[in-house]
ZAVEXMI-209277 format. One record per residue: residue number from 1; residue in one letter; x, y, z of N, C-alpha, C, CB in turn. Coordinates in nm, 3 decimals. Glycine has a CB too. Layout:
! residues N
R pos code     n.x     n.y     n.z    ca.x    ca.y    ca.z     c.x     c.y     c.z    cb.x    cb.y    cb.z
R NUM    a       X       Y       Z       X       Y       Z       X       Y       Z       X       Y       Z
...
//
This chain:
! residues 167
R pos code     n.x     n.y     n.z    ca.x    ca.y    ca.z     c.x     c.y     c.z    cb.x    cb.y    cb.z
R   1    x  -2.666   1.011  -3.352  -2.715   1.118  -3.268  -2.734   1.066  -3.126  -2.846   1.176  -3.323
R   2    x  -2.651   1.101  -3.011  -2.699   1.071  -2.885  -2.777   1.162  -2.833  -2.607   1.048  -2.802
R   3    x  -2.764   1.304  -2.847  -2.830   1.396  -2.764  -2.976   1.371  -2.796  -2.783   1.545  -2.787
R   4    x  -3.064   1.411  -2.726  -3.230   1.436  -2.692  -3.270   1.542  -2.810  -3.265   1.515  -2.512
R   5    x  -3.329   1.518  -2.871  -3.387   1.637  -2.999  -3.263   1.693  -3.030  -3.508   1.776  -2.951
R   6    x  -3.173   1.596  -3.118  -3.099   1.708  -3.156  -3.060   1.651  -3.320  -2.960   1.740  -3.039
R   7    x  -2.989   1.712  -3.397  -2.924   1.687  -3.529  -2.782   1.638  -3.562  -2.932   1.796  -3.587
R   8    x  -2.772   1.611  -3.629  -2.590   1.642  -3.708  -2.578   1.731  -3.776  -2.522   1.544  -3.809
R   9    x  -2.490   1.788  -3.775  -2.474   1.920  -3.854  -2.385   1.862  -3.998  -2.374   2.055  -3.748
R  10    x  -2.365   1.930  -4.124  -2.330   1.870  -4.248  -2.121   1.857  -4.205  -2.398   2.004  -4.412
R  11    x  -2.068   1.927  -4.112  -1.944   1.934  -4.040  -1.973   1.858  -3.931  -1.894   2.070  -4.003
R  12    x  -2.039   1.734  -3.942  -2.070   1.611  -3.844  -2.076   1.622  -3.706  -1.978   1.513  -3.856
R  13    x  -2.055   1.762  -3.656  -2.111   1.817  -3.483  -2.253   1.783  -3.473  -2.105   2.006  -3.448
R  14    x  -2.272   1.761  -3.344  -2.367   1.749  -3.264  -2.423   1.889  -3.255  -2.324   1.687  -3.143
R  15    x  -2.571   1.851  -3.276  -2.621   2.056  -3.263  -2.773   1.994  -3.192  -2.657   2.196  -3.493
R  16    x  -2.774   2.067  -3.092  -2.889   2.047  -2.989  -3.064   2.115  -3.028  -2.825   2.132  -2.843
R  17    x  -3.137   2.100  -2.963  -3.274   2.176  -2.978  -3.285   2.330  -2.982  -3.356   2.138  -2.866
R  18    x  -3.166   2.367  -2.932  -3.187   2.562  -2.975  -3.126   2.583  -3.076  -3.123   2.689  -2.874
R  19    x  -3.042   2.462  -3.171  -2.984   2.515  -3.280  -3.116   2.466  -3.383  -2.817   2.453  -3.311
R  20    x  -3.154   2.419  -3.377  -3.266   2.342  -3.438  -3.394   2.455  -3.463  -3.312   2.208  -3.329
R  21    x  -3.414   2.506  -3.349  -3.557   2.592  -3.345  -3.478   2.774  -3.397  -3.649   2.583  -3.122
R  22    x  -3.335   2.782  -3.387  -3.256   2.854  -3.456  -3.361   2.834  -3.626  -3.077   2.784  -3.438
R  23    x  -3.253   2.776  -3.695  -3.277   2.724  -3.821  -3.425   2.763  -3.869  -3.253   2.572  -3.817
R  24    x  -3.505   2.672  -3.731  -3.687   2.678  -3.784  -3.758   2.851  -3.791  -3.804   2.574  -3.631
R  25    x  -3.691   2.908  -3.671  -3.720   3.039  -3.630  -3.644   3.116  -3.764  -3.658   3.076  -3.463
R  26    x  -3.553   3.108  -3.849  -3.524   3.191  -3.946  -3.530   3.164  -4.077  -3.427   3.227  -3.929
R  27    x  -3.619   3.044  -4.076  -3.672   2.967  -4.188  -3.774   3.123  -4.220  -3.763   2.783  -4.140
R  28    x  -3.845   3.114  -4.134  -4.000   3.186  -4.110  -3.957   3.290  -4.187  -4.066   3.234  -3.943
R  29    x  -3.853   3.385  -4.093  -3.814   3.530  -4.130  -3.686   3.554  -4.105  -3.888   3.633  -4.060
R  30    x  -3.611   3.669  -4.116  -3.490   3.675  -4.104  -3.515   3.761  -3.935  -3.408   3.751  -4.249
R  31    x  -3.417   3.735  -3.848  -3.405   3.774  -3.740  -3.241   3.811  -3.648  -3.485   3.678  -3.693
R  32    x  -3.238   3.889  -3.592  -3.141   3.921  -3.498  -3.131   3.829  -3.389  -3.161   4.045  -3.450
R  33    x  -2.978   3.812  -3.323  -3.021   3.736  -3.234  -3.101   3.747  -3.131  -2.950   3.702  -3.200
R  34    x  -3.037   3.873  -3.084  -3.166   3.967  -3.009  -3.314   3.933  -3.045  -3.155   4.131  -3.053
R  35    x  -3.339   3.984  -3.139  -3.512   3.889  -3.230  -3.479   3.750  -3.152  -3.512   3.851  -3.483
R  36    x  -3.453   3.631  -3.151  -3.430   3.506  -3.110  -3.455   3.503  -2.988  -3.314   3.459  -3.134
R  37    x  -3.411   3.573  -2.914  -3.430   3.524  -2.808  -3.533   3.601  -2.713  -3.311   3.507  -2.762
R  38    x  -3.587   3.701  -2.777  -3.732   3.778  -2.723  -3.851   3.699  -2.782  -3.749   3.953  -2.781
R  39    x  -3.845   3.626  -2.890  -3.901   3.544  -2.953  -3.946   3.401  -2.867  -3.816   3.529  -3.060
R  40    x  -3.815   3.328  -2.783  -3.822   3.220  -2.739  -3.885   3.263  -2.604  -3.695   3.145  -2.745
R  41    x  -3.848   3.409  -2.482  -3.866   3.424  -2.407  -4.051   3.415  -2.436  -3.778   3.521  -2.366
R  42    x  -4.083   3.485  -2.538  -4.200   3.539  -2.504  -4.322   3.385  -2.590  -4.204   3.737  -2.582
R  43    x  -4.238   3.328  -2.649  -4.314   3.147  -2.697  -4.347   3.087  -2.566  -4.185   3.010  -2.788
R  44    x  -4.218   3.095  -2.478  -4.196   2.998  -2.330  -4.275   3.087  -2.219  -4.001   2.976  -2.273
R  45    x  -4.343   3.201  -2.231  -4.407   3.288  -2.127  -4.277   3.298  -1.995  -4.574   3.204  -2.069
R  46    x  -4.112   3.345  -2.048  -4.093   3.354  -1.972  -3.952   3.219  -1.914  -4.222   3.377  -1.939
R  47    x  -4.022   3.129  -1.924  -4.017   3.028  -1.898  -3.839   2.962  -1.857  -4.096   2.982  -2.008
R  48    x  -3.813   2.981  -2.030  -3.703   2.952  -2.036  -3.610   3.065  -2.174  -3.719   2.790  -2.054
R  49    x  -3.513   3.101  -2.106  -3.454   3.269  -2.162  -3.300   3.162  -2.261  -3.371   3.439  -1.953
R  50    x  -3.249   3.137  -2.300  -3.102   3.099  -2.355  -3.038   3.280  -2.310  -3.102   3.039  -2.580
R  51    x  -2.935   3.232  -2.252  -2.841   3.336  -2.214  -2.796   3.382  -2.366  -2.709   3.276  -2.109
R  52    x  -2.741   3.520  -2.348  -2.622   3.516  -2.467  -2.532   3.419  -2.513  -2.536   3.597  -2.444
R  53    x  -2.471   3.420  -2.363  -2.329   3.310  -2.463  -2.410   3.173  -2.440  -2.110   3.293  -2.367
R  54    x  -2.490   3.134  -2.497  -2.566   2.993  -2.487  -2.578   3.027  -2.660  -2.743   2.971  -2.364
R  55    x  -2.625   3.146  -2.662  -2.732   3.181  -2.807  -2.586   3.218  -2.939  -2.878   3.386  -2.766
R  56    x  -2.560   3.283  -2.873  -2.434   3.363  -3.011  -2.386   3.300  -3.041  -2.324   3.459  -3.004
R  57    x  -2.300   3.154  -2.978  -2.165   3.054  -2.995  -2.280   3.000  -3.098  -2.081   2.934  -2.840
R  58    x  -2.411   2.924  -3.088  -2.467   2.878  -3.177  -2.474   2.902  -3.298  -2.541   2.876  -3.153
R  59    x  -2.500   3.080  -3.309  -2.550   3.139  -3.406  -2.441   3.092  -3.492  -2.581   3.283  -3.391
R  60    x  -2.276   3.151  -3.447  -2.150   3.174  -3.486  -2.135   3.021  -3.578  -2.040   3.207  -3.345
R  61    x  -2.151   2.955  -3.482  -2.115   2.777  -3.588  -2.218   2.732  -3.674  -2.100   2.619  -3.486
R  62    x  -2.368   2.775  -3.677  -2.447   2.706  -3.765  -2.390   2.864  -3.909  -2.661   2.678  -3.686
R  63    x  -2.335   2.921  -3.843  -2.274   3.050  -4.034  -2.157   2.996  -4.070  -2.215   3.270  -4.016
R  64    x  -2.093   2.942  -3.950  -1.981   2.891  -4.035  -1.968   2.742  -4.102  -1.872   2.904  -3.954
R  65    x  -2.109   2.676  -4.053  -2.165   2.573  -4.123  -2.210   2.573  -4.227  -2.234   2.531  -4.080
R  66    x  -2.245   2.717  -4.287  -2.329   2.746  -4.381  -2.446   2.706  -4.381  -2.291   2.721  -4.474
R  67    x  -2.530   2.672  -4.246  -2.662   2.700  -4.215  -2.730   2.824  -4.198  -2.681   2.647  -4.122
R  68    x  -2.661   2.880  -4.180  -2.781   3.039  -4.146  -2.674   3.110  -4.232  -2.813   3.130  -3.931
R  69    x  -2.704   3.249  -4.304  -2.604   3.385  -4.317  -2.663   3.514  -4.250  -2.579   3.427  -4.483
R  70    x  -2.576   3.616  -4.300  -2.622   3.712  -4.278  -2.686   3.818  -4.388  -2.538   3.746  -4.214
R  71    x  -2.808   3.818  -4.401  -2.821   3.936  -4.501  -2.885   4.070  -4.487  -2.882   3.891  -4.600
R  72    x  -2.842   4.084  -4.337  -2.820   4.258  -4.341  -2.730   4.250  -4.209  -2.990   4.381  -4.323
R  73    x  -2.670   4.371  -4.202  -2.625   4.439  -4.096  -2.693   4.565  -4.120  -2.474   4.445  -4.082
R  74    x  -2.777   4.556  -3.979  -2.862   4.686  -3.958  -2.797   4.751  -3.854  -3.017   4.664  -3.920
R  75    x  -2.863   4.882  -3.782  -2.819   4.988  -3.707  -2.703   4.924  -3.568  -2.970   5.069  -3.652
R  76    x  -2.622   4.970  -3.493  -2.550   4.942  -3.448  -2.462   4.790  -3.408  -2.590   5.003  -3.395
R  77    x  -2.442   4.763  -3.553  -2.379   4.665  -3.635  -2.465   4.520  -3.608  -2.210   4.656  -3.595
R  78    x  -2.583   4.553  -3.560  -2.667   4.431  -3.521  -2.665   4.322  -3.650  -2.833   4.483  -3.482
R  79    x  -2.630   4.257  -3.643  -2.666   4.146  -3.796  -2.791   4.064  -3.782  -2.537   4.013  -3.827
R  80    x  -2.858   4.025  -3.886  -2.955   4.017  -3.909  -2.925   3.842  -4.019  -3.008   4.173  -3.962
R  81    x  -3.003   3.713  -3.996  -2.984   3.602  -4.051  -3.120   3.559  -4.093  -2.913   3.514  -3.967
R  82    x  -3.046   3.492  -4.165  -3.167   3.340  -4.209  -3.112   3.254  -4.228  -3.259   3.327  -4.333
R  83    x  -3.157   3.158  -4.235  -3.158   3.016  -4.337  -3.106   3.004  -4.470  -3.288   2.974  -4.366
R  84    x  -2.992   2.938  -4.449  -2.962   2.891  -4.633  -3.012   2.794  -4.649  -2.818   2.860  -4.698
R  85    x  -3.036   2.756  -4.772  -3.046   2.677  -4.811  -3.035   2.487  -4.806  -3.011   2.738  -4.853
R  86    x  -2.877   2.493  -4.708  -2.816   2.372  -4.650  -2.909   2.342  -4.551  -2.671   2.387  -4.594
R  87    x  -2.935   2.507  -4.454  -3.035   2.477  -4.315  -3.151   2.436  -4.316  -3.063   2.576  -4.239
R  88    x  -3.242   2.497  -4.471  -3.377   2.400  -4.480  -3.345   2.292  -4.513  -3.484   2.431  -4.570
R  89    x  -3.269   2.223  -4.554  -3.227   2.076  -4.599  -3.233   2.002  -4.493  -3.091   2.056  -4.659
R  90    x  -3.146   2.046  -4.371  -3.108   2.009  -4.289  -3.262   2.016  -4.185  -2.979   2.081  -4.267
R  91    x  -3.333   2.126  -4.142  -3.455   2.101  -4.124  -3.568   2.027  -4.134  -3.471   2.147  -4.144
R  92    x  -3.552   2.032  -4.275  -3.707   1.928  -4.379  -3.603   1.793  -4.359  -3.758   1.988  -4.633
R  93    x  -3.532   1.756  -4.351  -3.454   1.590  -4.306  -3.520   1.558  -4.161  -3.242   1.596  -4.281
R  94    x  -3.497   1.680  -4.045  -3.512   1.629  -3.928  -3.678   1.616  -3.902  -3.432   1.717  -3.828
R  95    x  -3.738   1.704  -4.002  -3.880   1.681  -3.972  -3.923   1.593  -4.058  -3.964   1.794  -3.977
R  96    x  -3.861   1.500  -4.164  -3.880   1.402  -4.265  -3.862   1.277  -4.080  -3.721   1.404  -4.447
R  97    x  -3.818   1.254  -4.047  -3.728   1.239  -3.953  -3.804   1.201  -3.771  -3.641   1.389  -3.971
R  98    x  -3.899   1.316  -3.786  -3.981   1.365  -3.687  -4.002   1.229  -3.563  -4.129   1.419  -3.768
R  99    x  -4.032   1.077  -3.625  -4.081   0.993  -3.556  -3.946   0.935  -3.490  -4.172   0.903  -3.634
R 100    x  -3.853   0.997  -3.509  -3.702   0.929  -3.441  -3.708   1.039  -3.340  -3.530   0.922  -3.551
R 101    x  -3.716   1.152  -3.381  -3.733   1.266  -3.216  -3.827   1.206  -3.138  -3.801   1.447  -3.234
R 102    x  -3.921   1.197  -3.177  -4.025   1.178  -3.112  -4.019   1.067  -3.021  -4.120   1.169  -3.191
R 103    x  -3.931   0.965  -3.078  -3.897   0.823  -2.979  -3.810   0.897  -2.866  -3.787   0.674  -3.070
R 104    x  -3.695   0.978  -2.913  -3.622   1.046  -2.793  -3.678   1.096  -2.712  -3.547   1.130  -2.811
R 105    x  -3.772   1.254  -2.712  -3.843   1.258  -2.659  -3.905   1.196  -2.545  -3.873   1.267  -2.719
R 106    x  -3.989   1.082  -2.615  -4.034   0.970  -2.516  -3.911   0.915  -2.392  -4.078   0.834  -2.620
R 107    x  -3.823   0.935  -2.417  -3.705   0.821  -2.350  -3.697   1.009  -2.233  -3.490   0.732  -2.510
R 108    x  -3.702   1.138  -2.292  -3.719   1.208  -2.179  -3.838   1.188  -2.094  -3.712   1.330  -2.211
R 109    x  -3.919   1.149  -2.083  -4.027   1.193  -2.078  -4.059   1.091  -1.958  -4.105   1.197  -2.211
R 110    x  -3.978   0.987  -2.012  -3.967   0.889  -1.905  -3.912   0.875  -1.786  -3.932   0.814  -1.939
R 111    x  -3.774   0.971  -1.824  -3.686   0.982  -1.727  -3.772   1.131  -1.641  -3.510   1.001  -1.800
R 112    x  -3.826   1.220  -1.666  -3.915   1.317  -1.618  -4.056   1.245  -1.516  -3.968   1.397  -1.764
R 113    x  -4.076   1.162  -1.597  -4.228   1.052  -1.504  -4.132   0.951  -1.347  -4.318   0.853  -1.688
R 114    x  -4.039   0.927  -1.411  -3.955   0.865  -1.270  -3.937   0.955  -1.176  -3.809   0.811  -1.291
R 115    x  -3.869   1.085  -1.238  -3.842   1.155  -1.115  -3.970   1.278  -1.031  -3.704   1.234  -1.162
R 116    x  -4.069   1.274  -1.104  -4.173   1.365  -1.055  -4.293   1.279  -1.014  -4.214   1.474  -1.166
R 117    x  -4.271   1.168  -1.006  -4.402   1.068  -0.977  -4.477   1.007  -1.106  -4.519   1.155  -0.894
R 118    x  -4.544   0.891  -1.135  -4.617   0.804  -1.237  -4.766   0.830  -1.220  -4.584   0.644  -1.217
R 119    x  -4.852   0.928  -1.129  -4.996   0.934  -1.073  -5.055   0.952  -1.199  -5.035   1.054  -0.959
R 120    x  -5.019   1.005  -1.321  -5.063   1.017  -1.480  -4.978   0.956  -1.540  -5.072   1.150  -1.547
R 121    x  -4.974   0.853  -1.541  -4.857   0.795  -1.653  -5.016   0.740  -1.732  -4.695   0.634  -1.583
R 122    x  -5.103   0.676  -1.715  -5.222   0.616  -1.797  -5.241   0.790  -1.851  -5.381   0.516  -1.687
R 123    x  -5.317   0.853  -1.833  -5.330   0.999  -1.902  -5.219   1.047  -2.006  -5.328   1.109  -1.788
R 124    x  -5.092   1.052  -1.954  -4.970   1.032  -2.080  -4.966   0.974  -2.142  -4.867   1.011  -2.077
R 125    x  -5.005   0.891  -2.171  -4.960   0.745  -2.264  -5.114   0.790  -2.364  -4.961   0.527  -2.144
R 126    x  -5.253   0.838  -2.281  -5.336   0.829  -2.406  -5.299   0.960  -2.511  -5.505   0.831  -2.358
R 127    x  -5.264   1.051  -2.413  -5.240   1.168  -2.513  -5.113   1.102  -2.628  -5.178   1.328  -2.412
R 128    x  -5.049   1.017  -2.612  -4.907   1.001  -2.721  -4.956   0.965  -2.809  -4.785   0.907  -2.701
R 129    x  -5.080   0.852  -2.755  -5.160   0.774  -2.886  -5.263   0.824  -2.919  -5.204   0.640  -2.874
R 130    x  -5.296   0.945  -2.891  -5.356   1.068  -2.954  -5.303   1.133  -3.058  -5.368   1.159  -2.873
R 131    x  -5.164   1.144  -3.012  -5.066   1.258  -3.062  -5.062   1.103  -3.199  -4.877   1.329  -2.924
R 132    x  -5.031   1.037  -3.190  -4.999   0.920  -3.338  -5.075   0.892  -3.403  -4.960   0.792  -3.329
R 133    x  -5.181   0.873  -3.348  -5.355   0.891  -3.429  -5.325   1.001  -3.508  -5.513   0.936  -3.318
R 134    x  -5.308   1.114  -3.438  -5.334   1.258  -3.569  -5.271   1.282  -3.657  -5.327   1.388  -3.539
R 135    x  -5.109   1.191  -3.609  -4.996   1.165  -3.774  -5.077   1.075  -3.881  -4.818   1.050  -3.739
R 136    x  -5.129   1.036  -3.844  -5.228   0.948  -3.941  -5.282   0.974  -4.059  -5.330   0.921  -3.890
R 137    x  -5.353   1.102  -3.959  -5.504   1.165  -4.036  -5.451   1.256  -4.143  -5.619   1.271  -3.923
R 138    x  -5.505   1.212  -4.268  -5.519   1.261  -4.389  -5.523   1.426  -4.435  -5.630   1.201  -4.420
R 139    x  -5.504   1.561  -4.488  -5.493   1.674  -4.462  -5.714   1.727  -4.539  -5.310   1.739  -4.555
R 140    x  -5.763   1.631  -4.543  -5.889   1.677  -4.576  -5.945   1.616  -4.460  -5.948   1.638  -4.718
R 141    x  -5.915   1.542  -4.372  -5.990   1.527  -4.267  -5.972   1.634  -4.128  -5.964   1.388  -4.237
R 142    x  -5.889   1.717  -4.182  -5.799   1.812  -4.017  -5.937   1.844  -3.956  -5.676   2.012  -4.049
R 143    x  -5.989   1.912  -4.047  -6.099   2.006  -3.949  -6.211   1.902  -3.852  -6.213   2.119  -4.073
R 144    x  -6.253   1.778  -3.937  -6.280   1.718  -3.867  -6.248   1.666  -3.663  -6.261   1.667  -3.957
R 145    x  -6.098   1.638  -3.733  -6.008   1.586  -3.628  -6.018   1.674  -3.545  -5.872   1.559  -3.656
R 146    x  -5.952   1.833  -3.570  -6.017   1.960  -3.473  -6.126   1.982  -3.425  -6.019   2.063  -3.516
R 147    x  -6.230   1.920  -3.453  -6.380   1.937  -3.381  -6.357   1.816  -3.263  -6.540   1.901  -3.508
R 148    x  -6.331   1.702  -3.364  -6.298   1.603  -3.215  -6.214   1.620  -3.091  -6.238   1.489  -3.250
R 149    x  -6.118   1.711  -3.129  -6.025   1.726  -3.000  -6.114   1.863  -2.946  -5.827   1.755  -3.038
R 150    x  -6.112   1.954  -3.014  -6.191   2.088  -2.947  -6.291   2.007  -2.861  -6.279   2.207  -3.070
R 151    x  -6.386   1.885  -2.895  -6.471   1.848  -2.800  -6.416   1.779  -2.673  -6.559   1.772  -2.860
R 152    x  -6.321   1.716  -2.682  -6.260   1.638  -2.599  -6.199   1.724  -2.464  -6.156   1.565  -2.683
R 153    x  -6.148   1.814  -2.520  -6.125   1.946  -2.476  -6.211   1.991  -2.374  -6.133   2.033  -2.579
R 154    x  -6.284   2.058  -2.422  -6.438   2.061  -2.362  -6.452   1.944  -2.242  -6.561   2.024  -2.498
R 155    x  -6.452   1.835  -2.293  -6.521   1.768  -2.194  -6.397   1.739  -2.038  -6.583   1.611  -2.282
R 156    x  -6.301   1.759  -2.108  -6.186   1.728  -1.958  -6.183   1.842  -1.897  -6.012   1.687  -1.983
R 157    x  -6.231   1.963  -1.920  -6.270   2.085  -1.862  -6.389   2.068  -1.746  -6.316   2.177  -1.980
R 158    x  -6.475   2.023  -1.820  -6.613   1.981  -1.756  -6.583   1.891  -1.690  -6.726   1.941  -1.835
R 159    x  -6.490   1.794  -1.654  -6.422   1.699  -1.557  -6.333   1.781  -1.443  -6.323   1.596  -1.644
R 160    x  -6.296   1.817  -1.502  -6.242   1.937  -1.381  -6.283   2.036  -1.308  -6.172   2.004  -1.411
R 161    x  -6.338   2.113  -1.358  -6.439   2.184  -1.303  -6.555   2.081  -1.255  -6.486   2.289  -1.405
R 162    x  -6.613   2.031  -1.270  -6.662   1.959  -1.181  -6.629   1.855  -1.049  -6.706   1.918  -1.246
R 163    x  -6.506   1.846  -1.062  -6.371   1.760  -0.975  -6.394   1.847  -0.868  -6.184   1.760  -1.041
R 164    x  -6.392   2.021  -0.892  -6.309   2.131  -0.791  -6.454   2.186  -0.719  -6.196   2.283  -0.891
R 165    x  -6.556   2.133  -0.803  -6.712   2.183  -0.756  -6.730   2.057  -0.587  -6.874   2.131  -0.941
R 166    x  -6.672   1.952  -0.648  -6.737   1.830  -0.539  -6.642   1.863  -0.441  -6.734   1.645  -0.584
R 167    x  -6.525   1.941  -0.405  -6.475   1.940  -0.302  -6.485   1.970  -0.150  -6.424   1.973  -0.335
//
């Protein structure tokens, strides 16, 4: 895999992060592409839209991968997908998987800190080993762990707001 968050597909292509959150997004439920991408607009506030022909060519090769099908065609021949079977495979691998994205990731993240300035690179680095601490934690300790961050929370608020008070 060279690309940044991305997979192999079981037809050994390269399939990027919108084919990926594809798959995850019709794991959930079955959706139109249309559904997909009002879905991503309105996750990203906006943010970031996948054009049509960014979104459909995807759709088109993860069916003929036999990752997603179709099981309806609803009103003006809109088709409607999910997830086969191959695609949760292929999913639950990449999230079996998770700590190899996550190194990529990092290698963006880096190249993002070079070009926008390092003034938080100490603040980044604690949140990662935040973020690896909580892979840790056990599923009877969560709520715990959630009180600790909800407080932590709290308190970098109260750092800030107090930052914007002394000005």
């Amino acid at each position: 895999m060279k690309g940044l968050l991305s997979f192999t597909s079981p037809h050994g292509k390269e399939r990027g992060f919108l084919a990926l959150y594809i798959l995850h997004a019709l794991c959930r439920e079955p959706k139109s592409g249309y559904d997909l991408l009002k879905e991503i607009e309105e996750k990203t506030h906006g943010a970031w839209v996948p054009s049509k022909g960014t979104l459909y060519p995807i759709i088109t090769h993860l069916e003929e991968e036999g990752l997603i099908t179709v099981v309806e065609t609803g009103p003006r021949s809109k088709n409607i997908f999910q997830t086969t079977e191959q695609g949760r495979g292929i999913l639950r691998q990449v999230r079996e998987h998770r700590h190899h994205q996550r190194d990529k990731f990092l290698l963006l993240r880096d190249l993002h800190m070079e070009v926008f300035g390092e003034e938080r690179t100490n603040l980044g680095d604690a949140l990662w080993q935040m973020r690896d601490a909580i892979e840790g934690i056990p599923p009877e300790k969560t709520e715990a762990a959630t009180r600790i961050l909800n407080d932590c929370t709290a308190q970098l608020r109260n750092l800030a707001h107090h930052d914007s008070d002394t000005r």
